[in-house]
C-alpha positions as CSV (number, residue, x, y, z in Angstrom):
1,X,-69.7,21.3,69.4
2,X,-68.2,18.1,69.2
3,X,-67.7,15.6,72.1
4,X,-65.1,13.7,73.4
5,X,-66.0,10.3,74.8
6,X,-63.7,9.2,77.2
7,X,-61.9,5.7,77.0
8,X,-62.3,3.6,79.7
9,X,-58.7,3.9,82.0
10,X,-57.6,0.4,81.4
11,X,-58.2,0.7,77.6
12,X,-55.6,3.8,77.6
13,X,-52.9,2.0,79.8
14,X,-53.3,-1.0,77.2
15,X,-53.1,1.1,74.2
16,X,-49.9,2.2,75.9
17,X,-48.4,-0.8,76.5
18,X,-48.9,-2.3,72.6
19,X,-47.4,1.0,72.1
20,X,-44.1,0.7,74.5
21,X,-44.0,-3.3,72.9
22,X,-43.9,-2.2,69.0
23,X,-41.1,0.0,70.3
24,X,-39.2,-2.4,72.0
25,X,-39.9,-4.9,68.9
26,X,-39.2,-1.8,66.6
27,X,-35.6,-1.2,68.0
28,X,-34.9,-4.6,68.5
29,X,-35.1,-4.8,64.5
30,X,-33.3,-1.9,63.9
31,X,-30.7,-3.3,66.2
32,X,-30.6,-7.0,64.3
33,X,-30.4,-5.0,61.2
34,X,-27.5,-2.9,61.7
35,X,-25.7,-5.5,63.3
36,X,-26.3,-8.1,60.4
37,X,-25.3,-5.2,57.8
38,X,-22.1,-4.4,59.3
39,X,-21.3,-8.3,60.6
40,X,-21.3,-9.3,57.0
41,X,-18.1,-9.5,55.1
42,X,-16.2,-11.2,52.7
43,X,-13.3,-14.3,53.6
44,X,-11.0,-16.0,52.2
45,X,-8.6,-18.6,53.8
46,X,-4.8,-20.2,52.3
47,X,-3.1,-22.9,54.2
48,X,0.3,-24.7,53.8
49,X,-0.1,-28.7,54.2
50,X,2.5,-31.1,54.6
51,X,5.1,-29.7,57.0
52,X,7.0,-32.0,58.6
53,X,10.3,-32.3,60.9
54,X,12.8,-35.1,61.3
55,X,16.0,-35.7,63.2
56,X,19.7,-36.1,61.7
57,X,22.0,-39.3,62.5
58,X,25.2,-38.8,64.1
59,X,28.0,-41.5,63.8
60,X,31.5,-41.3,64.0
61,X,33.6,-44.3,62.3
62,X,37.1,-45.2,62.0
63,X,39.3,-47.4,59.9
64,X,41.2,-49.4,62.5
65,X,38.7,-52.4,62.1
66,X,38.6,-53.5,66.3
67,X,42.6,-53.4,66.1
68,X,44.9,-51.3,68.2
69,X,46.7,-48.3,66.8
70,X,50.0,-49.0,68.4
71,X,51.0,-52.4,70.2
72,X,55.2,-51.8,70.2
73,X,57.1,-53.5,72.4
74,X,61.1,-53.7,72.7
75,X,61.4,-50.3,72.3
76,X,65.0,-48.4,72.4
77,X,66.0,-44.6,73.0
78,X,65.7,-42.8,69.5
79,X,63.6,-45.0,67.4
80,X,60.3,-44.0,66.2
81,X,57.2,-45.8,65.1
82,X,54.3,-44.8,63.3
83,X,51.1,-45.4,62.4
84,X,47.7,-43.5,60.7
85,X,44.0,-43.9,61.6
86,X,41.0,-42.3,59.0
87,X,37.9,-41.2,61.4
88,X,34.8,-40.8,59.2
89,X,32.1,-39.2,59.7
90,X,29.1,-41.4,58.6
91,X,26.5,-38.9,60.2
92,X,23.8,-37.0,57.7
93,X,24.9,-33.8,59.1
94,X,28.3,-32.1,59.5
95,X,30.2,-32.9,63.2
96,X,33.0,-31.0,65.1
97,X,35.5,-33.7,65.7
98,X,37.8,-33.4,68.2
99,X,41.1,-36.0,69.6
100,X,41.4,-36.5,73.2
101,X,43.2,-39.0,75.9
102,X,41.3,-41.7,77.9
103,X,43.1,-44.0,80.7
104,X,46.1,-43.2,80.8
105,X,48.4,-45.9,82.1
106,X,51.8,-45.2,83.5
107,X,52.8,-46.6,86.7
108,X,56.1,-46.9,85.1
109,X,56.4,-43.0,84.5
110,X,57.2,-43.7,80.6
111,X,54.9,-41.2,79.6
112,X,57.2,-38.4,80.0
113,X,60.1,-39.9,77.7
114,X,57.2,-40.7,75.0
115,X,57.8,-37.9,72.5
116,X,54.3,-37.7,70.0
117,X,53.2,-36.2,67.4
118,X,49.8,-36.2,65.5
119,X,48.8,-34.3,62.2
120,X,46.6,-34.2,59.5
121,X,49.2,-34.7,57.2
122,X,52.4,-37.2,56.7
123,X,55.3,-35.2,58.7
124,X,53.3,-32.4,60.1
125,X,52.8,-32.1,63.7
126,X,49.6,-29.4,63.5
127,X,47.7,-31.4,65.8
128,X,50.2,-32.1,68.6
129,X,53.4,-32.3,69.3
130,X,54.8,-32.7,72.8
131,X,55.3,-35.7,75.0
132,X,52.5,-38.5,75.5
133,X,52.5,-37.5,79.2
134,X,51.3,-33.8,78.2
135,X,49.0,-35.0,75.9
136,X,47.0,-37.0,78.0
137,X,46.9,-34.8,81.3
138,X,45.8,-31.8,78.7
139,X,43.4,-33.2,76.6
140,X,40.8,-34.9,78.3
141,X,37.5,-34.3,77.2
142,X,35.9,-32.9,74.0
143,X,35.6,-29.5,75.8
144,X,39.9,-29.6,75.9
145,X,40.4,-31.7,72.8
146,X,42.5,-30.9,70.2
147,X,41.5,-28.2,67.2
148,X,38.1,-28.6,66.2
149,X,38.5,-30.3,62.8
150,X,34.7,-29.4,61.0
151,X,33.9,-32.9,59.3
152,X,31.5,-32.9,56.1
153,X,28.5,-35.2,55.9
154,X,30.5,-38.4,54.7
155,X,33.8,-36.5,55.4
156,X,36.6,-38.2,56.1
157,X,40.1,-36.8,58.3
158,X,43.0,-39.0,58.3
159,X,45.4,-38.7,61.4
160,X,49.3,-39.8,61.3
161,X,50.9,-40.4,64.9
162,X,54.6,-41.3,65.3
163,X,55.9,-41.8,68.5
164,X,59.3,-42.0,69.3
165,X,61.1,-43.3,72.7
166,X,63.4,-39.9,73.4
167,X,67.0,-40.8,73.0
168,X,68.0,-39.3,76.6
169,X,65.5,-41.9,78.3
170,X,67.8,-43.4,81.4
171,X,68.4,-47.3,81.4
172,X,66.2,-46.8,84.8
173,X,63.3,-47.6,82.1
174,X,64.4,-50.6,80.5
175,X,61.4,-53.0,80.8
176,X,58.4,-50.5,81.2
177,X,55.2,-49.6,79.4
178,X,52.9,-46.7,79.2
179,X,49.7,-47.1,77.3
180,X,46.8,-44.6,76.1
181,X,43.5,-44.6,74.5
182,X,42.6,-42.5,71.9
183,X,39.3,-40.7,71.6
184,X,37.6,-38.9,68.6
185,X,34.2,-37.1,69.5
186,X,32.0,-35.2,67.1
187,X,29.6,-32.9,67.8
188,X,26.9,-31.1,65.5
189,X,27.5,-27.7,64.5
């Protein structure tokens, strides 16, 4: 018969515990293990350098050179005068231009018996045509200008304006004077 010699009771709880630590340390490999298995992969990486954004220039130009259009004086019923302006546009990007009327002067009331016309080419009213009264009550501002004329990078648009004292005008107008200013605003597309 064999016999079994006890182990002291705090020998059997240590056993136990270096037991329940390689477990612990066990699993806690395992777990590193797996985790560095499947965390490990393969990469690659492209870029695009150099990008970069920058503004356009917007400038509207005209030919008059600082002198006025029109300065007419001794006007009679019927006769007509004329006169042409180039607006260019020296922007880097294409502009909407559009013509409109700023201070209008006319204590007089001339304005109504002002007869104009403004187009794009010599002869053609395709722009306006109608009194210099109507013209400058209706277009005021770039959102009620004239036709949008689209203007090219370095374009150029070349407007002809005669204006002509209507032959009915009264001789209650002799010595009177209406004046306008013309505006050309472009816009980017």
């Amino acid at each position: 018969m064999t016999t079994a010699t006890a182990l002291p009771a705090g020998h059997a709880r240590r056993n136990l515990a270096i037991v329940a630590v390689a477990a612990v340390t066990a699993l806690g490999l395992v777990f590193f293990m797996i985790s560095s298995v499947t965390g490990a992969a393969w990469t690659d990486t492209t870029d695009n350098t150099g990008n970069s954004w920058a503004t356009g220039t917007v400038s509207l130009t005209d030919d008059d050179l600082g002198v006025t259009m029109f300065t007419v004086d001794d006007m009679v019923p019927g006769e007509v005068v004329e006169n042409s302006i180039t607006v260019t546009n020296a922007s880097s990007v294409p502009l909407d231009v559009r013509l409109y009327s700023d201070t209008l002067v006319d204590t007089d009331l001339l304005a109504q018996h002002l007869n104009l016309k403004i187009g794009t080419t010599a002869g053609a009213g395709d722009i306006y045509d109608g009194t210099l009264l109507a013209f400058a009550t209706t277009f005021v501002d770039f959102a009620n200008g004239t036709a949008v004329i689209d203007l090219a990078a370095a374009g150029t648009q070349t407007y002809h304006f005669w204006v002509e004292l209507d032959s009915a005008t009264l001789d209650t107008f002799q010595n009177t004077s209406a004046g306008l200013d013309f505006v050309w605003e472009g816009q980017t597309q």
